[in-house]
N, C-alpha and C positions, 0 to 999 in steps of 0.2 A: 456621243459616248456617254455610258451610266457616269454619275456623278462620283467622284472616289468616297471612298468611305470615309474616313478621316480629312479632312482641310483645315490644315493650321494657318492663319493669315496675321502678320507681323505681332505674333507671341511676344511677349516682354514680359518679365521679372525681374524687378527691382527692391533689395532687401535694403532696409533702411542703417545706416551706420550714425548710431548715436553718441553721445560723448555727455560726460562732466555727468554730477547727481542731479540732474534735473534731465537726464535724457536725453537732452537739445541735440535734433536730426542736422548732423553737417554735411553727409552728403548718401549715397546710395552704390549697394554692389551692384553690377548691371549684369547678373547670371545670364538673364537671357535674355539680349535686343533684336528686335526685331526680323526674329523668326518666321517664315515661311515656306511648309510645303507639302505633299499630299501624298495620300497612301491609296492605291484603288485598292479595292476588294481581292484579297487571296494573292497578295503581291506581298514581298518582305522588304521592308526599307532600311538600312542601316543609317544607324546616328551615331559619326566615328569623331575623334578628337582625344587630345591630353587629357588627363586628369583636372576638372575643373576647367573646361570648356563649356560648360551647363548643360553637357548631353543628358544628363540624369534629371536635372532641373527642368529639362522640356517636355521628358518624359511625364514627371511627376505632374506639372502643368495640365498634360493632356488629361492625364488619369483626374485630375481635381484632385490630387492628394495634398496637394498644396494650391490658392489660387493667385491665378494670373494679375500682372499688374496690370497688362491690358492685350489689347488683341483677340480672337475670335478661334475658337475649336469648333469647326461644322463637323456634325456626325451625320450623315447620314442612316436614318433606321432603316430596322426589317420591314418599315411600310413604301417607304422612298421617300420621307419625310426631312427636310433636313433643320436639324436645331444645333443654335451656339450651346454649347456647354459652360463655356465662359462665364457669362454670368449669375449660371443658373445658383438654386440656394439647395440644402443641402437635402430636404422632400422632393425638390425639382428633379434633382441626380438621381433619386432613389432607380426610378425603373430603368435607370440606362447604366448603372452600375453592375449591374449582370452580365453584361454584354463586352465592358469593359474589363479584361483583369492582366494581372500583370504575374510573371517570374522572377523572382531577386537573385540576386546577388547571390547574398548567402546562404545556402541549401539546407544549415541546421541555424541558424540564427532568426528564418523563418518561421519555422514552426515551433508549435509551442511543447517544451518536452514534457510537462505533467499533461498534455494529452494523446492518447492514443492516436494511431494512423486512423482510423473510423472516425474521431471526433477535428483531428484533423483537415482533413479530405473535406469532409461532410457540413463541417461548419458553412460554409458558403449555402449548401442544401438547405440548411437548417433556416439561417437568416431570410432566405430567400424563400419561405413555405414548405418543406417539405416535411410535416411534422411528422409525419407517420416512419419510425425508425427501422421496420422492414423494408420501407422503401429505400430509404437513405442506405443502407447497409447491400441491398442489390446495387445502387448506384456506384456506389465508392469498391466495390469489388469488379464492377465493369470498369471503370476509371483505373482500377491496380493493372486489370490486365489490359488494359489501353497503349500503359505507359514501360508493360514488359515485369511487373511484380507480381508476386502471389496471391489471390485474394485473401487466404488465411494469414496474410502478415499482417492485415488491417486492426488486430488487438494489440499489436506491438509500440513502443516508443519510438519515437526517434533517433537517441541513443543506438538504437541496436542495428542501426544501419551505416553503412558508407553512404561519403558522400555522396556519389554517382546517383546512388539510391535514393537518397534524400532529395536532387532536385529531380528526379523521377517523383517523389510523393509531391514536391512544387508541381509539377507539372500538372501532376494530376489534379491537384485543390486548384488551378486558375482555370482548368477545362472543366468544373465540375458543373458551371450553370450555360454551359453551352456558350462561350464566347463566340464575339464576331470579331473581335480587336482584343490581339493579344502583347502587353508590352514587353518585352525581356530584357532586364536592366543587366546586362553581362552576363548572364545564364551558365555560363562556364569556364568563369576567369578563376573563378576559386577550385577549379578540379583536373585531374591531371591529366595529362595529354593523352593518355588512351579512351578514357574517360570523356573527354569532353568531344571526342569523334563519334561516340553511343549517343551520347545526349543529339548534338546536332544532328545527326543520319536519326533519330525519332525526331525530333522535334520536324524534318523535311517531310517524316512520314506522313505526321498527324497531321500538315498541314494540307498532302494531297487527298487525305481522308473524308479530315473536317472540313477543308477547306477555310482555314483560318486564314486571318492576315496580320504580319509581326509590322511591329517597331523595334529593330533588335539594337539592342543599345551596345554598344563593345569599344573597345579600343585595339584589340588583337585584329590585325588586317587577313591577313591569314584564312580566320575564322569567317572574315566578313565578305571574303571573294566567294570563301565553300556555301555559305547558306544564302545569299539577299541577291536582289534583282536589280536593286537601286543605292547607292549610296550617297550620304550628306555628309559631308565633311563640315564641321565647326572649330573655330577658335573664335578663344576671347567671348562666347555669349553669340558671336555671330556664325549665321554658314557663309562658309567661303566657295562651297562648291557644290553640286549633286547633279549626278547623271546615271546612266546607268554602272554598274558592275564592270563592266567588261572596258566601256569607254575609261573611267576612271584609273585601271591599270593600264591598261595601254598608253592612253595620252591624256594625263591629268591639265587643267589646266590653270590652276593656280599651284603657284608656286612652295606653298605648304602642303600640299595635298602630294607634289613630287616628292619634296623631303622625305613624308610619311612612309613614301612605299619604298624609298631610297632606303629606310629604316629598318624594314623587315630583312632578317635574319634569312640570309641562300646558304641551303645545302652544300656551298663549293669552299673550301677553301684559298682558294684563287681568287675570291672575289671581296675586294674590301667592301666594309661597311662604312669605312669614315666620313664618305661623302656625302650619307642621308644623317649626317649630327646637325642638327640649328647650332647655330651660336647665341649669347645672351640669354635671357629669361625670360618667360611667357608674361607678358603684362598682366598687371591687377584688374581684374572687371573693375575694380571702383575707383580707379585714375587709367582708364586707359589713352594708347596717346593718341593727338592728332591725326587726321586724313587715315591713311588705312591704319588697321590693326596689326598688321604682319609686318609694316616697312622698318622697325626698326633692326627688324633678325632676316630679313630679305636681301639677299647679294644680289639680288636684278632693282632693287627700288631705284625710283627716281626723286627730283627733287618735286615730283607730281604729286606723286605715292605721302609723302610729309603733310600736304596743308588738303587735299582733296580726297575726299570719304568715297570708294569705286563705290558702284552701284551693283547688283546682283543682275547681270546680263548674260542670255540665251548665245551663246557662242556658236554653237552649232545644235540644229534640233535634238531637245531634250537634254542638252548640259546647258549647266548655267555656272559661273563661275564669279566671284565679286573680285574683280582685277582688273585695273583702268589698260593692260597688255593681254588680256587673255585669248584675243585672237592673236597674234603676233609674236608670243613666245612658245617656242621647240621644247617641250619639257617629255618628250617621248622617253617612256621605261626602256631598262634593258630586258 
């Protein structure tokens, strides 16, 4: 098999927690511990979890917008070459930062409002060589109508758009140097629910087009069964699960990962919710507790679960699950 594009291999980030007027490091957040997993070519992966599970933090890891405390990003290039990004310095990144881009979050908080959709867009052009401004200006009007907008809206602000709109002009400024690895930090948590069914039905588009491949980062499950191939479920900094799409609703097989879809919101009113609520509070990355992460909001833990850390184990091909019972527990969806 071709090598996958992306290989993360036990990612870690650790932000240091200082204390008293002299700084002195007492201990560390552990956003992301020892992360591992793999994205082929033109395949979408979903990276799901709470709020402050460090799904965004692994993101950012990848992209080097922040760096790693350790562990290894293999890219594979357009030549079949493959380099750590990891350590690389900040000239090293340059020529592979093209290839790289991401979508945020926030569809106006992105972009910058004293400049036009054409300075917009096109900045990436620009940085990247493209100094000839006829150029850049055919480019960024192929890019409008890519993403479904007018190319005479390219003199406009940001301002004078919806948001819909606005991560439509995102979309179009991360596709503007031709990616191969596209990251999408919740692309449509900030927009509304008619809205974010445009976005995602383009974004599937562009991807059988261009043939891109996502890391789409979200916590709406919903969202994440309609677009991704694969999903990673994380807590606490760690993943606790990733298999395909489809395996994952049907038969999850940690027990946080049932919760999650136990959580999603059914069209019936006949059908309670109460029983996908956790109890307790998600642990601090920076005292998390012994043996597993989950056992202390876990109604199946044992006294195993307490002092013994599971290991990230292949359950059945192509799911892996971090759960010392993950073959042995029933957690099938309704």
């Amino acid at each position: 098999m071709t090598a996958p594009l992306i290989d993360v291999r036990g990612l870690r980030k650790f932000f240091p927690i200082a204390k008293g007027m002299l700084g002195r490091i007492t201990g560390h957040v552990r956003a992301v511990d020892d992360v591992s997993f793999s994205v082929q070519e033109g395949e979408t992966l979903g990276l799901v979890g709470e709020s402050g599970c460090g799904k965004t933090t692994t993101a950012r890891c990848i992209l080097r917008a922040i760096d790693p405390t350790d562990g290894q990003v293999l890219y594979r290039t357009s030549g079949g070459k493959i380099v750590d990004l990891a350590p690389m310095s900040p000239a090293e990144l340059a020529p592979f930062r093209k290839e790289i881009q991401m979508i945020f979050q926030d569809p106006f908080g992105s972009l910058n409002p004293r400049m036009t959709l054409f300075d917009n867009v096109g900045e990436p052009l620009l940085v990247n060589g493209m100094r000839n401004r006829r150029e850049r200006m055919d480019r960024v009007a192929e890019l409008l109508r890519l993403v479904g907008l007018r190319p005479e809206f390219m003199h406009r602000f940001p301002h004078a758009f919806s948001g819909g709109q606005r991560q439509r002009i995102g979309i179009a400024r991360a596709l503007a140097t031709s990616p191969r690895l596209v990251v999408a930090d919740e692309p449509v948590s900030a927009l509304d629910v008619s809205v974010q069914a445009q976005v995602l039905n383009l974004l599937l588009e562009l991807q059988a087009r261009l043939r891109l491949t996502f890391l789409f980062v979200a916590h709406d499950l919903s969202v994440v069964r309609h677009i991704c191939d694969r999903v990673a479920v994380m807590y606490v900094g760690r993943l606790v699960e990733l298999a395909p799409t489809d395996a994952v609703f049907s038969r999850p097989r940690h027990p946080y990962t049932a919760a999650l879809m136990r959580a999603v919101p059914v069209p019936d009113p006949r059908v309670s919710g109460a029983d996908g609520i956790l109890k307790g509070e998600v642990p601090s990355p920076a005292s998390p507790p012994s043996g597993c992460y989950f056992h202390p909001r876990c109604t199946l833990a044992q006294e195993r679960c307490q002092r013994e850390a599971p290991a990230l184990q292949e359950v059945t091909p192509g799911h892996f699950a971090r759960c010392h019972f993950a073959a042995e527990l029933d957690l099938a969806m309704r």
